[in-house]
N, C-alpha and C positions, 0 to 999 in steps of 0.2 A: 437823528439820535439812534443810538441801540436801545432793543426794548424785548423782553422775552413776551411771546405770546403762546396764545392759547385758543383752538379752535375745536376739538375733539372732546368732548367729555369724556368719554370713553375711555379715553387712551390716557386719562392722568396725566402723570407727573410726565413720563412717556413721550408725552404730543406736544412739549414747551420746544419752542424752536425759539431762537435769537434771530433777530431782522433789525434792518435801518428801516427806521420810520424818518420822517422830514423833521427836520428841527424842528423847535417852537417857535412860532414867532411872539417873542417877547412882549412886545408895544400891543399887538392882537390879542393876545390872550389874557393882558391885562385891562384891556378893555372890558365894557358892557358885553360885546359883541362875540369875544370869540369866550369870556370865562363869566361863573354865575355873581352875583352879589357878593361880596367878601373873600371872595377865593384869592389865592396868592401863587404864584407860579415858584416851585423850589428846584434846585439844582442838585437831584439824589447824591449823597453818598454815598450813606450805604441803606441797606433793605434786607428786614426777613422775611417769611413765609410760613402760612400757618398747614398744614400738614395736611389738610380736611378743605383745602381752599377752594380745592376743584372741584368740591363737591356741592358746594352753594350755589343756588340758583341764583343768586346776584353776582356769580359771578360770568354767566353768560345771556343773563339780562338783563333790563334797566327798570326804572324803576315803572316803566309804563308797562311794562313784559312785552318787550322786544327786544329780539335777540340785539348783542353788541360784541358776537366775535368779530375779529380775531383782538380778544380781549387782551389785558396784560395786568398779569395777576402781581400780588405781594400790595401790604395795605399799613404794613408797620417800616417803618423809615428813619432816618437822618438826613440834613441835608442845610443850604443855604436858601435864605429865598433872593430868589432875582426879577420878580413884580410882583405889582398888588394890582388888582383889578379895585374899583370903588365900595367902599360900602366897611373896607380892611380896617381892625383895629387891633392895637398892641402888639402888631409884630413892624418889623422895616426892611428896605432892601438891604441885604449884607447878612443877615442875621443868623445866626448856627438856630435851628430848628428838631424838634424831633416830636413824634405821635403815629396818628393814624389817619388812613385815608375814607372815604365814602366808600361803603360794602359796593357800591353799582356804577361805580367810576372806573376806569382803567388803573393800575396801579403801580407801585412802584420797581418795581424791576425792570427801572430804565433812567436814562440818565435825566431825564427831565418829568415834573409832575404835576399836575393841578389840582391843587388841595384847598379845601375849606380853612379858613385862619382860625375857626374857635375850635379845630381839630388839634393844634399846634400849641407846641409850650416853647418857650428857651431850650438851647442846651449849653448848657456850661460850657466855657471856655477849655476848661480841664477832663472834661467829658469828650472821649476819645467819641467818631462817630459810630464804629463797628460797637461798643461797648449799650449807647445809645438804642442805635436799632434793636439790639439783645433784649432791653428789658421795656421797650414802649408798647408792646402787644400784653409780653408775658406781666408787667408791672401792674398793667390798669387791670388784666383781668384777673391774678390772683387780690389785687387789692377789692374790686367790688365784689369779688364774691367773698371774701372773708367778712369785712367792715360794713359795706351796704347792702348786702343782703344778706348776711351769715349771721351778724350784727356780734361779731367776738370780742372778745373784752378779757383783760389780763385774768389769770389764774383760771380760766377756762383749758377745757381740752379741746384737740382737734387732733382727726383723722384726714389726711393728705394723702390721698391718693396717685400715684405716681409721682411720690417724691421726688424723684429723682430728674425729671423729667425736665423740660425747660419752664413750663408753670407751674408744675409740682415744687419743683425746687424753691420759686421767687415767696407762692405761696408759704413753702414752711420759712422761710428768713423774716415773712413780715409778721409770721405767727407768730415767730418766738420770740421776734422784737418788741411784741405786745405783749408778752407775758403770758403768753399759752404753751400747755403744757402738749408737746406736735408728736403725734405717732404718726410716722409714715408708712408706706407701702408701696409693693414692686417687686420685680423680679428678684432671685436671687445673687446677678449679678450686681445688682443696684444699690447694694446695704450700706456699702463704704459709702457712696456718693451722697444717697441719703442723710446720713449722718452727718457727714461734712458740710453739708447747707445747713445742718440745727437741729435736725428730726432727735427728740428725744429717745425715742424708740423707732424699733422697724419692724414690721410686719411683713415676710418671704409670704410671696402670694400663694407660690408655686409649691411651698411646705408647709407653710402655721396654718393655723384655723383661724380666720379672720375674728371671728366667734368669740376668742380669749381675748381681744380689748377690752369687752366690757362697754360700757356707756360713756358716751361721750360730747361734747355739746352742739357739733359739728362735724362734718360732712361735705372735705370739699373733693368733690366728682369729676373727676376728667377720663374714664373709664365705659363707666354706663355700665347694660347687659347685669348680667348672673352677681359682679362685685356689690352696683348702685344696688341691687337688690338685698341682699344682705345684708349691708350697711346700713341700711334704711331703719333695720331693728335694733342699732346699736343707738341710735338716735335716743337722747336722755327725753324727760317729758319736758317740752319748750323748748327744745333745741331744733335746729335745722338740718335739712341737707340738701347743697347748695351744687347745681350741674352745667358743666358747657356743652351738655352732649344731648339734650333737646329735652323733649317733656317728659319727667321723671315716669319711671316704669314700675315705682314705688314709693310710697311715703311712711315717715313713721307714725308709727300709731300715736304720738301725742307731742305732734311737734310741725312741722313745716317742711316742705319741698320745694327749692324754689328752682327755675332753670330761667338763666339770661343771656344777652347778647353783651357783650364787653361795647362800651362806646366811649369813645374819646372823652378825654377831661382834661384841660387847662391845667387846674388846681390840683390834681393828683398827679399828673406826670410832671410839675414841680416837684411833688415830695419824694417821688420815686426819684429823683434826677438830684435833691439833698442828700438823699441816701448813697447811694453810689460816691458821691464826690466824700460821703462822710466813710465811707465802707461798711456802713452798714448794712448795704445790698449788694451782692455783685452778681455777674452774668453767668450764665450754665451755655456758655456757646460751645457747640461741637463739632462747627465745621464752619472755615472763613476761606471764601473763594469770589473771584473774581468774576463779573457778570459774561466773560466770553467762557467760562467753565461752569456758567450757573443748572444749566442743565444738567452736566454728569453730577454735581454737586447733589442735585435736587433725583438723582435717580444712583443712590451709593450701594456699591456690592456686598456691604458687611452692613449690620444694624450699629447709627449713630445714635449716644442720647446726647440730648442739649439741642440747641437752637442751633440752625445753618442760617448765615449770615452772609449774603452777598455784594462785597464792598464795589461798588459801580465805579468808583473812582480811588484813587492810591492816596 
């Protein structure tokens, strides 16, 4: 099969080179022998990639810390499954698939995968697969940091940071499907975009005083640095501020800081996956290329926003 790998940390995005790895063997890998308890073997369609990937140390070791180059990065997916190894429940062979991979697994930027089944939701029939891949990373994580750790609730406010952005964006769509009042934030470039995913307001990072929001009951962080800090004081008293960009550099003085790892959910990439077919969510994709261009894709001469989307198959 084709598979992007990865051996240089170093060298980033950079050092992804394409290779034939050996098929899978299907019968093997759905065995005890060659896959863990419950894994399922899928047939990628398509795959994102998270921006910061190669910078985790699960991603060039496992869980015992031992090295596992030449790894193969991308952990948010579509696809078919085409075996179940024992232990599998509530998915079948044949079935349209979407979620996420184990952070210390090899991953999907390639045509074949070995993935955990309680990682895995449906994907609708009418659910294109590129569409899919778009919002199974950015879905689950703007949804647990709003709802399960943000704990938001209609006529609340909220501060989104990198509105514009591929989780910024997903972020203010489910805020303002709950009845939050969403001020976004971003570049200059970024106001229209903003806007047009729901942001009620926009905050220019590069001209406003982030300072004139005022209070607000949330705080969702995809930034970090000099921004998280700041905001920190905007934080109402009992409100949060909620980060994917590691253990907060500040808290507010009478409220909550939370920082988490996004992890797969069954039950929530259902609802993200109602949404979409409802349109009440859609994708912030900014670049869809094919896995033998996935590298230049993954190394672009201009700055894209949205999610790059690697469709491994047509």
């Amino acid at each position: 099969m084709k598979a992007i790998v990865v051996t240089d940390r170093a060298a980033g995005t950079a050092g992804m080179t394409l290779v034939e790895r050996p098929d899978p063997d299907t019968e093997r890998l759905a065995s005890l022998e060659g896959a863990n308890y419950g894994d399922v073997v899928v047939e990628v369609h398509a795959s994102g990639f998270t921006g910061d990937e190669l910078e985790w140390p699960s991603t060039w070791i496992d869980r015992r810390g031992r090295d596992r180059t030449p790894s193969i990065p991308g952990h948010e997916f579509t696809g078919v499954v085409t075996a179940l190894s024992y232990g599998t429940a509530g998915l079948s062979v044949g079935q349209r698939v979407f979620g996420l991979t184990d952070w210390t697994r090899d991953g999907t930027l390639a045509e074949f995968a070995v993935v955990e089944a309680r990682n895995l939701a449906p994907l609708p029939g009418d659910v294109d697969f590129t569409v899919g891949a778009g919002v199974a990373m950015t879905g689950l994580t703007a949804w647990q940091g709003l709802f399960d750790h943000g704990r938001l609730q209609g006529g609340q406010s909220v501060l989104v940071h990198g509105a514009a952005g591929a989780v910024g964006s997903m972020a203010t769509l489910l805020a303002r499907e709950a009845g939050a009042h969403v001020i976004g934030t971003g570049r200059t470039a970024s106001r229209q975009k903003a806007l047009e995913f729901g942001a009620h307001e926009f905050v220019d990072l590069e001209n406003d005083a982030l300072e004139d929001v005022g209070g607000v009951n949330l705080v969702f962080d995809v930034l970090g640095g000099e921004i998280q800090k700041r905001s920190a004081a905007l934080v109402r008293a009992g409100g949060t501020l909620v980060t994917v960009t590691g253990p907060p550099e500040a808290r507010p003085a009478d409220g909550l800081a939370i920082d988490f790892v996004v992890v797969s959910d069954r039950d929530q990439l259902s609802e993200i996956a109602r949404r979409v077919r409802d349109g009440r969510v859609r994708t912030n994709i900014g670049t869809v290329a094919t896995l033998d261009d996935a590298v230049a894709a993954f190394n672009p001469t201009e700055r894209i926003t949205g999610k790059t989307i690697i469709r491994v198959r047509p």
